[in-house]
N, C-alpha and C positions, 0 to 999 in steps of 0.2 A: 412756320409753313409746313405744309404736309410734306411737300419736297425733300425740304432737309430735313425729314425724319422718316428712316426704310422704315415699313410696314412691317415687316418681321422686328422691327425694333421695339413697333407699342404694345405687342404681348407681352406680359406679363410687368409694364411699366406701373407704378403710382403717378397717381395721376390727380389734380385737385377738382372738383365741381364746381363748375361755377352758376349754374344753374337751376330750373326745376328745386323740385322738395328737396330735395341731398345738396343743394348749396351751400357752398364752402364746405362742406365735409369730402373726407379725403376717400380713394378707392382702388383698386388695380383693371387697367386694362384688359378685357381676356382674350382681344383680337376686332377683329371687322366682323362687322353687325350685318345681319342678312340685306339689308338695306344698304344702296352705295350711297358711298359718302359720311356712310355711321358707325360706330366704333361701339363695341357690347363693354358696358362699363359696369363693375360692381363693387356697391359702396361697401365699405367696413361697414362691421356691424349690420349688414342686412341682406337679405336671399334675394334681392330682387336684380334683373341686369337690366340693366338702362341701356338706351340707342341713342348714342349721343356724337355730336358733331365736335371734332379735334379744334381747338381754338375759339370756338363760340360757347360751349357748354363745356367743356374741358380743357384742362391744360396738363402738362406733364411738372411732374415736381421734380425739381433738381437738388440733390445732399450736399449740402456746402460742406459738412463736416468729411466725407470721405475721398477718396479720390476722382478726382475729373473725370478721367476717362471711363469711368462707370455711369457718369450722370449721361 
């Protein structure tokens, strides 16, 4: 839920696509999309920023490898 995640938290997050052309390929959050409700997502590998919804068209990726409190 967007709730439990601050907004100043999804800058600069990885984040997975689930979505649109770039599904399942991975990208970084670069904050909220001039649009409410939408988040400016950019995929690896491409110059393009997508306007995408947290939970429907995106997820956040979690590093099982490093420590918690960073995920």
């Amino acid at each position: 839920m967007i709730s439990r995640v601050k907004r100043n938290e999804m800058q600069g997050a990885r984040v997975l696509i689930l979505s649109g052309d770039f599904q399942g390929q991975q990208g970084v959050c670069l904050g909220e999309a001039a649009r409410r409700g939408l988040w400016a997502i950019s995929p690896d590998d491409s110059d393009e920023i997508l306007s995408l919804a947290f939970e429907k068209d995106f997820g956040l990726l979690v590093d099982l490898s490093g420590n918690p409190e960073f995920n």
